[in-house]
LUMMIKOL-729037 format. One line per 2 residues: number of its first residue (from 0); their letters; for each residue x, y, z of C-alpha. Coordinates in pm, whole numbers, plus 50000, padded with zeros to 5 digits. Example, Ala and Ser with C-alpha at 12.3 -4.5 7.8 and 13.67 -1.06 7.14 Angstrom:
0 = AS = 51230,49550,50780  51367,49894,50714
//
This chain:
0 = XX = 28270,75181,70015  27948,75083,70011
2 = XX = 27829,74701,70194  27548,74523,70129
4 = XX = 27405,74235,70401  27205,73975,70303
6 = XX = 27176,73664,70541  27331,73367,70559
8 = XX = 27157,73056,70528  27476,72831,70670
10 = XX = 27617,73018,70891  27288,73078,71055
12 = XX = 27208,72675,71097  27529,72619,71222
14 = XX = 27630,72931,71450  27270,72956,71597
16 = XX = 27052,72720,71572  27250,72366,71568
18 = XX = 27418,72498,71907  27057,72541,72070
20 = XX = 26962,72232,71964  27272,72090,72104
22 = XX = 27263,72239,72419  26858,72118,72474
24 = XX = 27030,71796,72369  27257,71818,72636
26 = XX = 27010,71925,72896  26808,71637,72805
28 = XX = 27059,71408,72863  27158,71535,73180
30 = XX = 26786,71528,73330  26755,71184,73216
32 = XX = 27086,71028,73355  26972,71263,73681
34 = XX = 26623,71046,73740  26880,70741,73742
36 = XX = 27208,70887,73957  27200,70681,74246
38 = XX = 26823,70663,74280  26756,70592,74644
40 = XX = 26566,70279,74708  26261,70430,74814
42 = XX = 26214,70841,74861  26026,70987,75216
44 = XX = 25633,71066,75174  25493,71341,75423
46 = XX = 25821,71261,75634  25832,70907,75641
48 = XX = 26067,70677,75502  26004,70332,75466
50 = XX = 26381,70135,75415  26247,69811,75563
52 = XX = 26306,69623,75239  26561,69795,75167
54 = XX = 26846,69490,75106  27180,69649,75218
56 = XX = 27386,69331,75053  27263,69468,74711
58 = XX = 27239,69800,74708  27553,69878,74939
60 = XX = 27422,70271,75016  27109,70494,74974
62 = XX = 27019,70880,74982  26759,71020,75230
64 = XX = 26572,71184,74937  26181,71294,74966
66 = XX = 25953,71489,75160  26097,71585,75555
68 = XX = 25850,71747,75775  25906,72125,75787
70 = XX = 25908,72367,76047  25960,72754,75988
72 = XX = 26186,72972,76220  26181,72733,76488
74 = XX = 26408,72510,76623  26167,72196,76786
76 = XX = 26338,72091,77077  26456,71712,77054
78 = XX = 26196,71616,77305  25912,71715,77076
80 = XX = 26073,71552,76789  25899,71255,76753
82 = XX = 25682,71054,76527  25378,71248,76650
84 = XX = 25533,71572,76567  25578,71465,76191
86 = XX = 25257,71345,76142  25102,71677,76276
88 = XX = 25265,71903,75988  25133,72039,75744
90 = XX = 25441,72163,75535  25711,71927,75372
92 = XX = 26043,72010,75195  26121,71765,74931
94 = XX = 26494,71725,74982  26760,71774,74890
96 = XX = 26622,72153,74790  26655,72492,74906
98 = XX = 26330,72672,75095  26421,72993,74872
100 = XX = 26066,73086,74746  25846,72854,74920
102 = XX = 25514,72925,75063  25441,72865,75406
104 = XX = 25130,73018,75592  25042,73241,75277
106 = XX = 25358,73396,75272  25663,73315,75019
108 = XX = 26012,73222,75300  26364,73461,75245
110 = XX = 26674,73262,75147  26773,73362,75528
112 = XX = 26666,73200,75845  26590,72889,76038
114 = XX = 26371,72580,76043  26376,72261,76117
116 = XX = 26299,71936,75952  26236,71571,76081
118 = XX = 26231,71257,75898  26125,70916,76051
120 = XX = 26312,70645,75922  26192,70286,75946
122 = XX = 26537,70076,75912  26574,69783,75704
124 = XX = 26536,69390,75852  26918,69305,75737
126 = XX = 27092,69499,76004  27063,69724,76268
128 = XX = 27383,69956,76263  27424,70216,76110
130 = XX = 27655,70510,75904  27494,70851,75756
132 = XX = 27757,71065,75598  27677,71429,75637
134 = XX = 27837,71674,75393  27982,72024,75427
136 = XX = 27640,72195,75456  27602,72516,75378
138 = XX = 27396,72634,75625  27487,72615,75990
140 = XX = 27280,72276,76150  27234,72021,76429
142 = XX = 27201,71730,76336  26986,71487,76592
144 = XX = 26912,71096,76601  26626,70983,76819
146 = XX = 26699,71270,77082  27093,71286,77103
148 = XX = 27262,71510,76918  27543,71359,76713
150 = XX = 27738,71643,76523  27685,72000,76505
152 = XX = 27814,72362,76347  28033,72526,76580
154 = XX = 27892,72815,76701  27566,72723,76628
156 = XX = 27308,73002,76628  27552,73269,76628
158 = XX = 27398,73538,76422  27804,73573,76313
160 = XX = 27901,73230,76211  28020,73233,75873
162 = XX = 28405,73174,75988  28294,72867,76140
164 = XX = 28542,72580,76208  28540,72215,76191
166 = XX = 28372,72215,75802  28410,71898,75682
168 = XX = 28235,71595,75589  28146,71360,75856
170 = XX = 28035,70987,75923  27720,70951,76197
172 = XX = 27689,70635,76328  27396,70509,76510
174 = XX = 27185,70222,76576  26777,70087,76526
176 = XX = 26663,70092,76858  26764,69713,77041
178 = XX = 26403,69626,77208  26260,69697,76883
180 = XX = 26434,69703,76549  26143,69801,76329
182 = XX = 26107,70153,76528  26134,70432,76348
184 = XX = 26467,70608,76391  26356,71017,76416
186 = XX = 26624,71248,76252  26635,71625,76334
188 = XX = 26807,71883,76152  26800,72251,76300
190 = XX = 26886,72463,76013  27022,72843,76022
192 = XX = 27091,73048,75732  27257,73374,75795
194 = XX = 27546,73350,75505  27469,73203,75220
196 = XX = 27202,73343,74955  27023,72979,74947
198 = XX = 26858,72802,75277  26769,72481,75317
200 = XX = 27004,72164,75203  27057,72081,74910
202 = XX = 27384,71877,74963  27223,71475,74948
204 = XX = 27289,71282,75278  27389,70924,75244
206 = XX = 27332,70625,75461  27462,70280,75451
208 = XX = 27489,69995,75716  27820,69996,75924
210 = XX = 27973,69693,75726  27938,69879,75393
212 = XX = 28090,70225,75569  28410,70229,75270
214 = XX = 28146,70259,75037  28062,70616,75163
216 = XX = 28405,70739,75114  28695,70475,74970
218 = XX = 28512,70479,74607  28433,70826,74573
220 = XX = 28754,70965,74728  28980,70750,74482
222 = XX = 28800,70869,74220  28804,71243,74279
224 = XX = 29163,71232,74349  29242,70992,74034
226 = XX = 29061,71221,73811  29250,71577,73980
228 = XX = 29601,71388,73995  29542,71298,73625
230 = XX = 29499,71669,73572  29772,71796,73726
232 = XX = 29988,71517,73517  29836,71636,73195
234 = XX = 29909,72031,73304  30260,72006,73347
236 = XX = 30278,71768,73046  30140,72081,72853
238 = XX = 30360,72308,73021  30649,72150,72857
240 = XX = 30492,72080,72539  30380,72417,72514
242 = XX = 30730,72554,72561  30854,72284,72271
244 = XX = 30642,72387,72037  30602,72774,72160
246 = XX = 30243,72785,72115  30067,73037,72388
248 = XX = 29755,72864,72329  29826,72573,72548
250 = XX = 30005,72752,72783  29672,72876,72885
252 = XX = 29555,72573,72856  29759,72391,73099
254 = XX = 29670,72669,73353  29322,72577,73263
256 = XX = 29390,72254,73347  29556,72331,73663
258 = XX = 29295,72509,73827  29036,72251,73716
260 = XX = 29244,72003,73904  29231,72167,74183
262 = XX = 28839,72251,74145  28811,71858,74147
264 = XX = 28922,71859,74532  28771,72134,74618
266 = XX = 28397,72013,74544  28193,71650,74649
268 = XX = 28454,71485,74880  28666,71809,74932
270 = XX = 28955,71650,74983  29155,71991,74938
272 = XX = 29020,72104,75289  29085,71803,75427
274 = XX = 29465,71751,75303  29555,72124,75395
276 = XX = 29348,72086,75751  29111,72417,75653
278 = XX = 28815,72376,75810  28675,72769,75811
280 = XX = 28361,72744,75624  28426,73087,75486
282 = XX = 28754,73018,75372  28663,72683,75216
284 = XX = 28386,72899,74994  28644,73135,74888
286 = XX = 28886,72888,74742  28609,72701,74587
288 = XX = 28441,73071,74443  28807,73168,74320
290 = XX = 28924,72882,74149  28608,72836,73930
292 = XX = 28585,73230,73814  28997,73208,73753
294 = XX = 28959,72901,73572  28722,73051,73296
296 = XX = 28919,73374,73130  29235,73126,73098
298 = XX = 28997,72879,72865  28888,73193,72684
300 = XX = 29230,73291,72623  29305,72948,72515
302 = XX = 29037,72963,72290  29081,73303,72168
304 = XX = 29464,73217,72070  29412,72870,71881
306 = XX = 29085,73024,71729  29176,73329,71668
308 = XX = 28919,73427,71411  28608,73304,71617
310 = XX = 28707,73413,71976  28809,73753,71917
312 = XX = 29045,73913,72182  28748,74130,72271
314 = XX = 28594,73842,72415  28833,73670,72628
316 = XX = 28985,74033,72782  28592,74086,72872
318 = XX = 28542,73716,73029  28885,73843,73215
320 = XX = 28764,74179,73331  28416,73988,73485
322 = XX = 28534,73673,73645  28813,73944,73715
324 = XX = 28591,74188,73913  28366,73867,74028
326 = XX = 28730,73732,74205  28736,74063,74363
328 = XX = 28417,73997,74489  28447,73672,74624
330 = XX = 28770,73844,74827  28622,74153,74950
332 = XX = 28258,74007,75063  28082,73732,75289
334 = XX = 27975,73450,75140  27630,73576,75105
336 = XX = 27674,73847,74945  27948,73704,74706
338 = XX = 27706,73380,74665  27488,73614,74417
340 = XX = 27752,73628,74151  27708,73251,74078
342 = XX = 27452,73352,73739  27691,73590,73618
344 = XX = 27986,73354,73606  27714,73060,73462
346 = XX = 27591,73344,73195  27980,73386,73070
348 = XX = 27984,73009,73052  27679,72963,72882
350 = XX = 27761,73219,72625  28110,73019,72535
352 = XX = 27937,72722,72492  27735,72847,72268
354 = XX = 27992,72989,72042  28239,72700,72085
356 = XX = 27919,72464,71970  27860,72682,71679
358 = XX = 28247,72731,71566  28310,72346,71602
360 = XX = 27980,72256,71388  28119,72488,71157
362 = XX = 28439,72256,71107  28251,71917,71102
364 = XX = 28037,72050,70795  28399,72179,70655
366 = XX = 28476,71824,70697  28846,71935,70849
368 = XX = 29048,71619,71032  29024,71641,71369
370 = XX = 28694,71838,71393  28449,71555,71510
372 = XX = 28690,71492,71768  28798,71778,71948
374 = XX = 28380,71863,71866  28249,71569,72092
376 = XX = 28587,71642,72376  28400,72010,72417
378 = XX = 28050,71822,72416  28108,71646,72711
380 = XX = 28282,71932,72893  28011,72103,72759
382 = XX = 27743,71873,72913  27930,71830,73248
384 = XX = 27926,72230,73276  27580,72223,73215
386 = XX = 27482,71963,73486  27677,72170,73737
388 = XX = 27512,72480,73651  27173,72294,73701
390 = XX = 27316,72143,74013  27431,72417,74167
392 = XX = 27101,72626,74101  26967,72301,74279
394 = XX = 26739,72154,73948  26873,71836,73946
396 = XX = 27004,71618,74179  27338,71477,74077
398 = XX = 27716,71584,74172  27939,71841,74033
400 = XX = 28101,71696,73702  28298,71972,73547
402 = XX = 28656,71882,73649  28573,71548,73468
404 = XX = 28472,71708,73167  28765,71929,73169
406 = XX = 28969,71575,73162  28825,71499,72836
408 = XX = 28839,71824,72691  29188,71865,72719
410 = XX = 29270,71504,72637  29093,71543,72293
412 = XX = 29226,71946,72260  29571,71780,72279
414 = XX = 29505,71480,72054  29336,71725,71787
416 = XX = 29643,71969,71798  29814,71902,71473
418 = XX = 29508,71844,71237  29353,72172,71429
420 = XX = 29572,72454,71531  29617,72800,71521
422 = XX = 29756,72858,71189  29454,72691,71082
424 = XX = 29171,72899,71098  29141,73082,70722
426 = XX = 28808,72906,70705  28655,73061,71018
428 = XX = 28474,73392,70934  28495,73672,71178
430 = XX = 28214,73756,71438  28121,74075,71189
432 = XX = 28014,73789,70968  27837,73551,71152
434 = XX = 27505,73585,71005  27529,73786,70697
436 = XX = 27737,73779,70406  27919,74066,70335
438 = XX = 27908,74192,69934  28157,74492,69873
440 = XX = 28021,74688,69547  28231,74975,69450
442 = XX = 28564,74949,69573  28613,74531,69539
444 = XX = 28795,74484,69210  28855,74119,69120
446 = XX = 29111,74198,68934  29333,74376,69218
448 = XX = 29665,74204,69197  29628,74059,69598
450 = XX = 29221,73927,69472  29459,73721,69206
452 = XX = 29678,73584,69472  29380,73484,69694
454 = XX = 29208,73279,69392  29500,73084,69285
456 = XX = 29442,72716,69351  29628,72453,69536
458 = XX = 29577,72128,69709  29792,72189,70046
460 = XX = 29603,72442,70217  29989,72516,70392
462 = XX = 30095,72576,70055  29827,72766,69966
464 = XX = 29920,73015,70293  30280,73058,70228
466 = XX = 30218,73136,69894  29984,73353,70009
468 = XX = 30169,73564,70264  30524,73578,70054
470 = XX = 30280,73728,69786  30115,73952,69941
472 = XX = 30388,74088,70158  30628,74169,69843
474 = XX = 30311,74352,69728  30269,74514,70019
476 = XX = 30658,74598,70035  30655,74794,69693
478 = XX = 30323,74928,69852  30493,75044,70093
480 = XX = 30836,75189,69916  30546,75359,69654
482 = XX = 30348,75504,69956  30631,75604,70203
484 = XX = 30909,75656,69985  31072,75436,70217
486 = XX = 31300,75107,70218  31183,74780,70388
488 = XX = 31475,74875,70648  31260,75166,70756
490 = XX = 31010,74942,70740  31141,74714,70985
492 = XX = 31205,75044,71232  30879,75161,71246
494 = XX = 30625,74851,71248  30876,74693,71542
496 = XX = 30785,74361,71366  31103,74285,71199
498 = XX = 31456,74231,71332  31752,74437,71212
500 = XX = 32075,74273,71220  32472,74478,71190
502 = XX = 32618,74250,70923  33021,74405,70938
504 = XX = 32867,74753,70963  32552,74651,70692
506 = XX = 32178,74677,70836  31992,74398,70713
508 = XX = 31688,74260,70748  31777,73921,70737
510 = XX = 31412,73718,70869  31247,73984,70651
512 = XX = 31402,73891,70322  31340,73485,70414
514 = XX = 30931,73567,70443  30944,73769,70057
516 = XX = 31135,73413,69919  30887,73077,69899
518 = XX = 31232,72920,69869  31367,73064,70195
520 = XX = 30980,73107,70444  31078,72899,70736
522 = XX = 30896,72522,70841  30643,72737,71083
524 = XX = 30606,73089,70954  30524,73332,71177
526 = XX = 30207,73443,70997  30056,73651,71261
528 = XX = 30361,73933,71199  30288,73861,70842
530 = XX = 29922,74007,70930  30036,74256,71140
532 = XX = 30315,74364,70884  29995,74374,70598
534 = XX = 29787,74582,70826  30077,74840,70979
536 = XX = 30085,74910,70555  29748,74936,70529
538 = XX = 29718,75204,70762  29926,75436,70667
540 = XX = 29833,75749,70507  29809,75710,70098
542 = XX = 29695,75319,70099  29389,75334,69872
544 = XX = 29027,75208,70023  29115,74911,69754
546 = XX = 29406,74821,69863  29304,74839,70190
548 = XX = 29050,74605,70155  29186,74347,69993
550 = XX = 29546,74362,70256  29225,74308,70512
552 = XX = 29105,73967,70328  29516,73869,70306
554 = XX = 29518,73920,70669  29169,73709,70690
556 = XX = 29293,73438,70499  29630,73400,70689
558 = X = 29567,73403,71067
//
């Protein structure tokens, strides 16, 4: 049989080039709302920050954002770290950032090592005491306020510190000096990097006056756990509707949504390390690393088993066996070696986006019900994927979103379930077919009985499937009996697909007969075995190359 490919137009905008332009849409979007995410009131210049008008009664909390004086591979001792000492260097890192690439003294720094970086911080008029929160920072530190050291890594400046304890966030307090208010407050951070693939800190540190401290933790504590509690609701709401209904699809998707509930308190306020008390830096990174990569192959089998005929079971076994082998990373190495598979798992995710962008502009332009919705649901998980992946490659400067965009996705997956679901995806043309049209010469005869039954007309696309499949499957049948010389009994024994019942010592095949009767198909056919009962026929020895084909475009049209 001879094929012919010529390229098509459609398929091309909308499977390739209305996805690009929807992602640069979304990374737009994210790098404008990023210049306007809690923009600090002022940002540090050369190491000096100027929060003197700063009114805390407004604006309850600020980042320490800008340019901190930097020192490489020393650690200044906190008697030399002083106003003087700031305005004496010559080398800045504009925070939060990593120093992964930066020159200093003519030569480009490693990911690994240690520095130091001070920041002078004139306080505002309004008040005098005050809170810094300090994150989980990935590399070990000190952190130092006007000479006194206020919170530290344990084992700091171990050379084998990547189990360290007491990870979590913390609250600094300290005070403007009491003789003279307007004195710059000096803040010290010794820095080591020896397990992670990233130095520097790119994790934003917060301040706020000591009357305002709820506002560094009540708000954004209740909303992380709102938004993961909400998850785990919806999962096990799924759970059981997924066993109602007995649709695999979002059974995978409520483990989806599991895991991205438990992402939610694993990132930002970590409240997962803090509920279960685990305060090993090492194994904080390896719940965080394992939940992400596990959460990914269960929305590709989601996807692959509602859409069927655009996420090919090729694709979500691969996105299994990576994230699969990347897990086994994350378990058998330290951090920073393990670190380094962050771009693979962001290239897997990339790559779905692009084809779930493509496959759901594909159903808008079909104009099918639902499509706009469940369309802008992936958009926004879309976008929120996006800004992490720019976060976490430290690009932009906002918080890790995802779990939040997972919320909406599955909210509008669920809603869009009965105008959008499995059985519905005839229009969806395979991968093979993406970009070209295929044009069979030789063998494709229009007149072939099962090219008859695909043209008839009918205004219930449901209809137009169970006609479909009862058609083509007594055609097949005879094809079968014909070919084989066999009964539809031997049928059943072979393929595995069909159940044989003892009716007072009588085989039967009793769910058989109901899918060759329009009269008798049940309320939700099972057209998958339908497909798989077409293509067992099909390949046995004797089925013509037309027949073939055109049990192939049955099977297209039905799953």
């Amino acid at each position: 049989m001879q094929i012919q490919f010529q390229i098509n137009g459609r398929s091309l905008f909308y499977r390739l080039c209305l996805p690009i332009v929807m992602m640069l849409l979304a990374v737009a979007m994210i790098m404008a709302i990023s210049l306007f995410f809690e923009r600090p009131v002022t940002k540090s210049q050369q190491g000096i920050l100027d929060l003197s008008e700063w009114d805390t009664n407004n604006q309850v909390k600020t980042r320490l954002n800008g340019e901190w004086a930097f020192v490489w591979d020393e650690l200044i001792p906190a008697t030399q770290a002083n106003l003087q000492t700031i305005e004496r260097s010559a080398y800045f890192l504009d925070l939060p950032s990593t120093w992964n690439q930066m020159y200093y003294e003519g030569y480009q720094l490693p990911g690994q090592g240690k520095a130091t970086l001070l920041l002078a911080l004139t306080p505002p008029r309004d008040t005098k005491d005050f809170v810094l929160k300090v994150p989980v920072l990935t590399n070990q530190f000190q952190l130092w306020i006007d000479g006194e050291l206020k919170v530290k890594t344990s084992d700091f400046g171990s050379s084998f510190a990547p189990l360290s304890n007491s990870e979590r966030i913390q609250y600094v307090s300290f005070s403007a000096n009491e003789a003279n208010p307007q004195q710059p407050i000096i803040l010290m951070f010794h820095l080591i990097n020896n397990r992670h693939r990233d130095g520097g800190m790119w994790e934003a540190l917060s301040i706020t006056s000591q009357k305002n401290r709820a506002a560094l933790y009540n708000t954004p504590m209740k909303l992380e756990l709102g938004v993961s509690v909400l998850l785990i609701f919806i999962s096990l709401f799924l759970f059981v509707n997924a066993a109602r209904s007995q649709k695999i699809s979002f059974v995978y998707l409520a483990l989806f949504t599991a895991l991205m509930a438990i992402r939610g308190v694993t990132v930002n306020e970590r409240l997962f390390f803090t509920f279960f008390a685990i305060q090993e830096w090492q194994t904080q990174q390896v719940i965080e690393y394992l939940t992400i990569y596990a959460s990914v192959p269960f929305f590709a089998l989601y996807l692959g088993y509602r859409f069927p005929r655009y996420f090919p079971p090729i694709m979500h076994w691969l996105s299994t066996a990576i994230c699969g082998s990347l897990m086994l990373l994350v378990v058998l190495t330290p951090a920073k070696v393990f670190s380094y598979s962050a771009p693979i798992f962001h290239l897997v995710v990339l790559i779905y986006i692009f084809l779930w962008l493509g496959a759901m502009s594909e159903r808008i332009q079909q104009k099918e019900s639902g499509a706009v919705l469940l369309f802008w649901g992936g958009f926004l998980f879309i976008t929120a994927n996006i800004n992490d992946i720019l976060f976490t490659n430290n690009i932009i400067n906002t918080t890790n979103l995802a779990h939040v965009g997972a919320l909406v996705f599955v909210i509008f997956a669920f809603l869009s379930r009965r105008v959008i679901d499995d059985s519905e995806q005839s229009s969806i043309q395979p991968l093979s077919q993406t970009f070209f049209d295929e044009a069979v010469h030789d063998n494709e005869n229009l007149n072939h009985p099962l090219a008859i039954i695909l043209q008839q007309q009918t205004d219930d696309p449901e209809i137009y499937k169970k006609m479909t499949s009862v058609e083509a499957l007594n055609y097949a049948l005879k094809l079968w009996e014909q070919i084989s010389g066999k009964d539809k009994l031997t049928l059943a024994e072979e393929s595995k697909l069909w159940r044989i019942t003892n009716d007072g010592g009588t085989l039967k095949t009793r769910t058989l007969d109901k899918y060759l009767k329009l009269s008798q198909l049940p309320k939700n056919p099972r057209y998958s075995t339908v497909a798989k009962t077409l293509k067992f026929i099909s390949m046995i020895d004797g089925t013509s190359d037309d027949d073939r084909y055109w049990l192939q475009q049955v099977m297209n049209q039905i799953t």
